[in-house]
C-alpha positions as CSV (number, residue, x, y, z in Angstrom):
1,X,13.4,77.2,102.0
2,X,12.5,75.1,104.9
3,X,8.8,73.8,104.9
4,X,6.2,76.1,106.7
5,X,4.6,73.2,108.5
6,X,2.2,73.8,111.7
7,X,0.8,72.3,115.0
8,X,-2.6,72.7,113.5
9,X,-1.6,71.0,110.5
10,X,0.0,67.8,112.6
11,X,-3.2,67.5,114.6
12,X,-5.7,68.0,111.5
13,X,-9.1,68.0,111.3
14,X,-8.5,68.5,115.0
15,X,-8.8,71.7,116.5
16,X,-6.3,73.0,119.1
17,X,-8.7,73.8,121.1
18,X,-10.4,70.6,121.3
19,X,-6.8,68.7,121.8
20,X,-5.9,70.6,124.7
21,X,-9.2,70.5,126.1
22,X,-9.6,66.5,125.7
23,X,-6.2,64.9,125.6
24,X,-3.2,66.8,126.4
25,X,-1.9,65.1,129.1
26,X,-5.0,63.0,129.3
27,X,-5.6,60.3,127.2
28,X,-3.7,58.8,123.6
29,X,-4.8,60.1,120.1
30,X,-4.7,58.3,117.0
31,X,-5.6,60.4,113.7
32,X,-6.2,58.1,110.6
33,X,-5.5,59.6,107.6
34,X,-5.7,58.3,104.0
35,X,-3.0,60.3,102.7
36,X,0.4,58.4,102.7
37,X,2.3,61.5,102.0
38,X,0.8,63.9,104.6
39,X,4.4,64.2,105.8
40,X,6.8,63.6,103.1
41,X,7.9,67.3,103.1
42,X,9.1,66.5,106.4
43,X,10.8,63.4,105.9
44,X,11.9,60.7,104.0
45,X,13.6,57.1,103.8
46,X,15.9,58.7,101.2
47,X,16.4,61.5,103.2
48,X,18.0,59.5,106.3
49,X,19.9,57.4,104.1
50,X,21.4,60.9,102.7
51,X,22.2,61.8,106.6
52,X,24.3,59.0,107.4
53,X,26.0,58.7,104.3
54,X,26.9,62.5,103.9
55,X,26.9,63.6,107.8
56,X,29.5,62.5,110.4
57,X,27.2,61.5,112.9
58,X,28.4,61.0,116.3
59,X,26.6,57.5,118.6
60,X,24.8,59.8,120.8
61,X,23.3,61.4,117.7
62,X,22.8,58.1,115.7
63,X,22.6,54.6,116.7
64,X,20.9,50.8,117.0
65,X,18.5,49.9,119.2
66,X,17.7,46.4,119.1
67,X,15.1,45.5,121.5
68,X,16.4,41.2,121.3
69,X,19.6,41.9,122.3
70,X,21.7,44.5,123.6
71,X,24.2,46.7,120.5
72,X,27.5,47.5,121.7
73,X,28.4,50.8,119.5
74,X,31.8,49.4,118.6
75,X,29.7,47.0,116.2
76,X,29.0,49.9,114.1
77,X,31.0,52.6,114.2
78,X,34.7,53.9,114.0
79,X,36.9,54.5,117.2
80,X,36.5,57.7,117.5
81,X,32.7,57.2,118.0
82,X,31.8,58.3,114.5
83,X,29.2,55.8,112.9
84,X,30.6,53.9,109.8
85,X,27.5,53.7,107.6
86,X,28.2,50.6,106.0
87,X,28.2,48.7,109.7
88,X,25.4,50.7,110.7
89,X,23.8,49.3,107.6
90,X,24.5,45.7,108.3
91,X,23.1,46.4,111.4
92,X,20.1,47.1,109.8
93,X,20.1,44.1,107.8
94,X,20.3,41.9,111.1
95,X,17.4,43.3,112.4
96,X,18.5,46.8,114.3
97,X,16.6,49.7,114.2
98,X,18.7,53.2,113.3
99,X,17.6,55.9,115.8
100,X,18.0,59.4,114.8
101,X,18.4,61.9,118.3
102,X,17.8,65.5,117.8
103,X,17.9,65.2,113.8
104,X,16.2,69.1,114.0
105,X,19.2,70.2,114.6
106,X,20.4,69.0,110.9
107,X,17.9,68.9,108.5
108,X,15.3,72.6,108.4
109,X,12.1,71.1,107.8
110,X,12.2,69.1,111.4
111,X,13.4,72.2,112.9
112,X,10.9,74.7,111.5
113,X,8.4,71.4,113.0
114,X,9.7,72.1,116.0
115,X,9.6,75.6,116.2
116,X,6.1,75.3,115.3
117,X,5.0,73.2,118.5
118,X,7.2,75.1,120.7
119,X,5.2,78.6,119.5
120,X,1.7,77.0,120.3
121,X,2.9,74.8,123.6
122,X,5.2,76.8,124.9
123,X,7.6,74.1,125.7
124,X,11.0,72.3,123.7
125,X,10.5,69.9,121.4
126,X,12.8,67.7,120.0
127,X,12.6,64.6,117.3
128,X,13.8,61.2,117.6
129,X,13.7,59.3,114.2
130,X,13.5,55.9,113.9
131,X,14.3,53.7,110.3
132,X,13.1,49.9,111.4
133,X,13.7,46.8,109.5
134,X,11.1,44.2,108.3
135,X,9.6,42.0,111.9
136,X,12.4,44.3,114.1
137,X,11.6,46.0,117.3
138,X,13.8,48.9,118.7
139,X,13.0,49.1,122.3
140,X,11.1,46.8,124.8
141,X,7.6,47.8,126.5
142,X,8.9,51.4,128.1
143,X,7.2,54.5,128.9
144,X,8.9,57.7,128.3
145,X,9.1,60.8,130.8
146,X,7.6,63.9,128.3
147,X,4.5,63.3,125.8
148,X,5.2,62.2,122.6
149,X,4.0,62.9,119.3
150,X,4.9,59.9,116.5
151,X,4.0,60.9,112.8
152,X,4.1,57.8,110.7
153,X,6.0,58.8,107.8
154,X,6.8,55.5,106.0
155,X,5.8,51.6,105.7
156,X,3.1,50.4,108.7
157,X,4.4,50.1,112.3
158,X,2.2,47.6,115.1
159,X,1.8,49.5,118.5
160,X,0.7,47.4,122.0
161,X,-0.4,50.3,124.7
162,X,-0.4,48.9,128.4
163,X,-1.1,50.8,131.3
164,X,0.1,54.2,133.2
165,X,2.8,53.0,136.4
166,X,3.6,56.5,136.5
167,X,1.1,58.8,135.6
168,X,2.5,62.2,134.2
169,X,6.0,61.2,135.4
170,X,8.7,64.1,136.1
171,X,11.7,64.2,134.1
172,X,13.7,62.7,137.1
173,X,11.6,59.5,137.1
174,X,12.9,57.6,133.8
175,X,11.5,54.4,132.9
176,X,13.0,51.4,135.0
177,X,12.4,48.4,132.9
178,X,13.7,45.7,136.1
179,X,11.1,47.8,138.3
180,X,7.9,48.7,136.2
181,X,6.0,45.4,134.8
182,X,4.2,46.5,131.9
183,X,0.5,45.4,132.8
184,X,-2.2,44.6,130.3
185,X,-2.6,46.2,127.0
186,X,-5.4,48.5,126.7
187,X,-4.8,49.7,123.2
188,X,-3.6,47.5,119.7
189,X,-3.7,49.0,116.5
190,X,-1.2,49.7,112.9
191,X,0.4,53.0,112.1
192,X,0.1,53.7,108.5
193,X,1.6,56.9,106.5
194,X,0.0,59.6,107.3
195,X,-1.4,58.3,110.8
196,X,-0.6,60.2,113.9
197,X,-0.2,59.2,117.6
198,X,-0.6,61.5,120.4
199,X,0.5,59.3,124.0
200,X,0.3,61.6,127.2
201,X,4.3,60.6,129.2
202,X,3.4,57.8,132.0
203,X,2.1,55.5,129.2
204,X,3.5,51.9,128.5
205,X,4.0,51.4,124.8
206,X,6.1,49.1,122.6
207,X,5.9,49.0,118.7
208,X,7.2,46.6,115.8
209,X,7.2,46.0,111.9
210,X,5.5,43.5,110.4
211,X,5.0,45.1,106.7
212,X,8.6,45.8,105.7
213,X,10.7,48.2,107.0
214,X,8.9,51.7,108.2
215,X,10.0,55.4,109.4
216,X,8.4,57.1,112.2
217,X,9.1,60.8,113.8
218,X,8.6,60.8,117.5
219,X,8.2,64.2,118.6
220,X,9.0,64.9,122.3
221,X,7.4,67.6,124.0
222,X,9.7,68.7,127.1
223,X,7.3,70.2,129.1
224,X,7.6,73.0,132.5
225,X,5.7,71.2,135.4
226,X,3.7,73.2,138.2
227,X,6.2,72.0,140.6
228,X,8.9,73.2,138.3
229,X,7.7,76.7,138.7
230,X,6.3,76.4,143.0
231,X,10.1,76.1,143.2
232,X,11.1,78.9,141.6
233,X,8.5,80.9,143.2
234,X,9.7,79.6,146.5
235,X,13.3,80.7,145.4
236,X,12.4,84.1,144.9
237,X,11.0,84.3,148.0
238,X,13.7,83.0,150.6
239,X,15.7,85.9,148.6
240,X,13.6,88.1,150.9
241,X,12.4,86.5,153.8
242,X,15.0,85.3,156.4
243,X,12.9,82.4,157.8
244,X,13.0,80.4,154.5
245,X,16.5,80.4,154.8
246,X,16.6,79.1,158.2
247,X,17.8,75.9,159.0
248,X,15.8,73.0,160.5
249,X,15.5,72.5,163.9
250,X,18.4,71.0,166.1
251,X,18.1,67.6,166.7
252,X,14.9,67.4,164.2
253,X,16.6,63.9,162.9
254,X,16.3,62.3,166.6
255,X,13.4,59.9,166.6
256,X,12.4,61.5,169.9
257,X,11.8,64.8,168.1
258,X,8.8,66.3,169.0
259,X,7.6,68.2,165.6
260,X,4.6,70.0,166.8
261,X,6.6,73.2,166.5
262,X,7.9,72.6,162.8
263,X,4.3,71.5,161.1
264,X,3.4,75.1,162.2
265,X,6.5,77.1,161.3
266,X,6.3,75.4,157.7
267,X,2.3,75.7,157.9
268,X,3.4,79.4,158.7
269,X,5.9,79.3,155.7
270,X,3.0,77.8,153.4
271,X,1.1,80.5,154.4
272,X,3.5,83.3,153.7
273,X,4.0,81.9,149.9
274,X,0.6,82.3,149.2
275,X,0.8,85.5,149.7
276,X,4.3,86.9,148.5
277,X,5.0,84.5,145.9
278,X,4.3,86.0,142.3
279,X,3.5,84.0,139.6
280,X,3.8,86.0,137.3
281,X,7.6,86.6,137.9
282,X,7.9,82.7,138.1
283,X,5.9,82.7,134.8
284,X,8.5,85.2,132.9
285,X,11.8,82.9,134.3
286,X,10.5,80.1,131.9
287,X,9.2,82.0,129.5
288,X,12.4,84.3,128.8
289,X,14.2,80.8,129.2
290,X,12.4,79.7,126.7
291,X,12.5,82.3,124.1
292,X,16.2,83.1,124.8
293,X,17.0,79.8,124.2
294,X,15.5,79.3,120.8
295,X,17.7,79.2,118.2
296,X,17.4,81.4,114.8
297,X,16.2,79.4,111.6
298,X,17.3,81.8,109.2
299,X,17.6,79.9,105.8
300,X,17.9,82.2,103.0
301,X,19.1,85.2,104.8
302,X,22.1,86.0,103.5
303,X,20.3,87.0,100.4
304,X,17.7,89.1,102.7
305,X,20.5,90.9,103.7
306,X,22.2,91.5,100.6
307,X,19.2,93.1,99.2
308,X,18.5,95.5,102.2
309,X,19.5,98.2,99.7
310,X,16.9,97.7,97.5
311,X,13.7,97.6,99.8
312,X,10.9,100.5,99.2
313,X,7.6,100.8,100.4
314,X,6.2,98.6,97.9
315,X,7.8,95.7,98.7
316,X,6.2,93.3,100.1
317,X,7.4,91.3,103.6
318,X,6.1,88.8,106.5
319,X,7.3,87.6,109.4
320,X,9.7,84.4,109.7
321,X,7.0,81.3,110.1
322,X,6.8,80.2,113.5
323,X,8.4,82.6,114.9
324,X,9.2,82.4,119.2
325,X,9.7,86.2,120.8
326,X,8.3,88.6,123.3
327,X,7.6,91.5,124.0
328,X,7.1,94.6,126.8
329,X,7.0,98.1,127.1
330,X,9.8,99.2,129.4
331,X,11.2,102.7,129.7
332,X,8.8,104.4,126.9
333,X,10.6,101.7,124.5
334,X,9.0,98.6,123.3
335,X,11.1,95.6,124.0
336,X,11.5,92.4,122.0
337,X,13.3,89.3,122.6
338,X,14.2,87.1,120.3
339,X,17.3,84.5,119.5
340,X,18.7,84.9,122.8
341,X,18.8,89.0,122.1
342,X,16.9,92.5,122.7
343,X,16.0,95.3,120.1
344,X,14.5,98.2,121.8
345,X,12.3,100.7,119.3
346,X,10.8,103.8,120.8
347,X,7.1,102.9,121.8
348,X,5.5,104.7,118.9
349,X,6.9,102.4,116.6
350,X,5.1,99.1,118.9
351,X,1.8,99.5,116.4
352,X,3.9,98.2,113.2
353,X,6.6,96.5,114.8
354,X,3.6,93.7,116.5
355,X,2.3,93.9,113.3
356,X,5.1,93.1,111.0
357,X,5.9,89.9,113.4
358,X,2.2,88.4,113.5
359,X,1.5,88.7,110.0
360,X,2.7,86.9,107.2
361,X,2.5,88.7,104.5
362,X,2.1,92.6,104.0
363,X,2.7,95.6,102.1
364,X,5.7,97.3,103.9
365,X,3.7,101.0,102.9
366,X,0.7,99.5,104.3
367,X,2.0,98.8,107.9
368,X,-0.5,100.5,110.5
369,X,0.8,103.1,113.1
370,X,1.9,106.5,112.8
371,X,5.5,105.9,110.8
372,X,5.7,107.7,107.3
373,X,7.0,105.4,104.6
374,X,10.8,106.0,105.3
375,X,10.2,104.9,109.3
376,X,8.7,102.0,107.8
377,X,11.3,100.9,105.4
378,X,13.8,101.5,108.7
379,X,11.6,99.5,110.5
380,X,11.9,96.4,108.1
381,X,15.0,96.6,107.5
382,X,15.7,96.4,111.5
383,X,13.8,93.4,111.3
384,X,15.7,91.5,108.6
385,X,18.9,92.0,110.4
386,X,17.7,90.5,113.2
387,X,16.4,87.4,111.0
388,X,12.2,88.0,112.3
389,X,11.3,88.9,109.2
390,X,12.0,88.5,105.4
391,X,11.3,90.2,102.1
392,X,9.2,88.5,99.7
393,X,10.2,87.7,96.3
């Protein structure tokens, strides 16, 4: 089974609370930790040396970043674009660093990590990994476009933190390394197992062994911006109202425009959003997005469904860890979405249903609500078919 790990647990003694309050999107985090194994259920130098022996691992999943001197992937892989582990290797040995993009997608424990950030934050996550040789660096001074989480999993890593060009840069405004001097370094300081780093996106940062080789996670939190969502709003709108869709005035590119007239049509238009645009519709479009788009972490369900037959009241279940859904009433049903799909129940079932999927362990005759024991043993059953919730054994 996949580990059960948990935001609260990667930002420890934290509270979540007091992150979002003081540094999300604010200011960098460094938690010290003497505890050099605090994440080896997530990771592990053998375990990456297990993926790129065993995995066919494509260059855009898997490749060498050396920050002295640009790594053509021919050097190390096959020409079909498959990486050849022993020239990935050598590649190693000559000072390369191995990045890992999306490893979550392969290996459980990273994904059930992921799944647990994007339940708290409400956003993607994804992981890049990066395996570094003794005195290498992987990339120059860069800054990256989403906020990053870096979990130091193995061997110490040296960080340099410089200043914000960009601060809380969109997606659309990468790093430009010709274009964006790095500045002055405002933070220096070692990564050792068990550390973690919290850097808001906008942030110069570089980092390099000095110790022997290291590991690192770098968890990348793909965030919905405010602008992201005006748009949408503003989207819905023109879908009603005819002078959104209107084009802009003849000749309006002419230098001798006079554009009196358009700062109070859009002025009008401002006006107009404020009141007819609905958040809250804006606010469902990501969120649906983002549960529909969640994929199922089901490991071990092919046995949950092979013992359907046997469940009774006394069993005992809980719901999947970190589980990503929603629901509504709609119609006199209650409505849940999860995995890209719908089950509808009849609304007097909604007591045990939110029930079973908030709580992780429970006696199935125990659920609340009005369902005798057989509507409850349906109810389960529903619910391991649909992969939200698994018998214990």
């Amino acid at each position: 089974m996949a580990s059960t790990y948990s935001f609260s647990k990667l930002i420890a003694p934290m509270s979540k609370a007091e992150f979002i309050a003081e540094y999300w999107e604010k200011k960098p985090l460094i938690v010290r930790r003497e505890e050099r194994g605090y994440y080896s259920e997530l990771l592990s130098v053998k375990k990456l040396e297990h993926v790129i022996t065993s995995q066919a691992l494509p260059r855009d999943m898997c490749f060498i970043a050396n920050a002295s001197r640009q790594v053509d992937g021919s050097e190390y892989s096959y020409p079909d674009g498959i990486v050849d582990p022993s020239r990935l290797f050598q590649q190693f040995a000559d000072g390369g660093t191995i990045v890992f993009n999306q490893l979550h997608t392969l290996l459980p424990d990273l994904a059930d990590l992921c799944r647990s950030l994007e339940r708290e934050i409400s956003c993607r996550f994804q992981t890049n990994i990066y395996l570094s040789p003794d005195k290498a660096q992987g990339f120059p001074a860069h800054y990256d476009s989403h906020d990053v989480f870096v979990l130091q999993v193995h061997g110490v890593k040296h960080w340099l933190v410089y200043n914000t060009p960009i601060e809380l840069p969109f997606k659309g405004q990468p790093f430009k390394r010709d274009e964006t001097p790095k500045g002055d370094v405002t933070m220096e300081f070692d990564l050792r197992p068990g550390d973690m780093l919290y850097l808001p996106r906008g942030m110069m940062h570089d980092a390099q062994t000095r110790e022997g080789e290291t590991a690192h996670i770098t968890l990348g939190a793909l965030t919905t911006s405010w602008t992201e969502l005006l748009l949408e709003v503003v989207a819905k709108v023109a879908l009603t109202d005819v002078d959104f869709r209107r084009a802009l005035p003849p000749g309006f590119a002419q230098t001798t425009y006079d554009r009196t007239e358009a700062r109070a049509t859009m002025k009008s238009l401002l006006s107009r959003l404020v009141d007819r645009g609905d958040l809250d519709q804006a606010m469902d479009h990501f969120a649906d997005e983002l549960v529909s788009t969640r994929r199922a972490l089901l490991d071990g369900q092919l046995e949950q469904i092979l013992s359907l037959s046997d469940i009774t009241p006394e069993h005992h279940a809980g719901a999947r860890p970190n589980l990503v859904y929603r629901w509504t009433k709609r119609d006199e049903q209650i409505v849940v979405s999860c995995y890209g799909a719908e089950m509808r129940l009849p609304e007097h079932a909604a007591e045990p249903l939110l029930y079973a999927l908030e709580t992780s362990d429970f006696k199935i005759a125990d659920l609340p609500g009005e369902l005798d024991d057989a509507g409850k043993v349906v109810l389960v059953k529903r619910l391991v078919r649909e992969g939200m919730v698994s018998i214990k054994r």
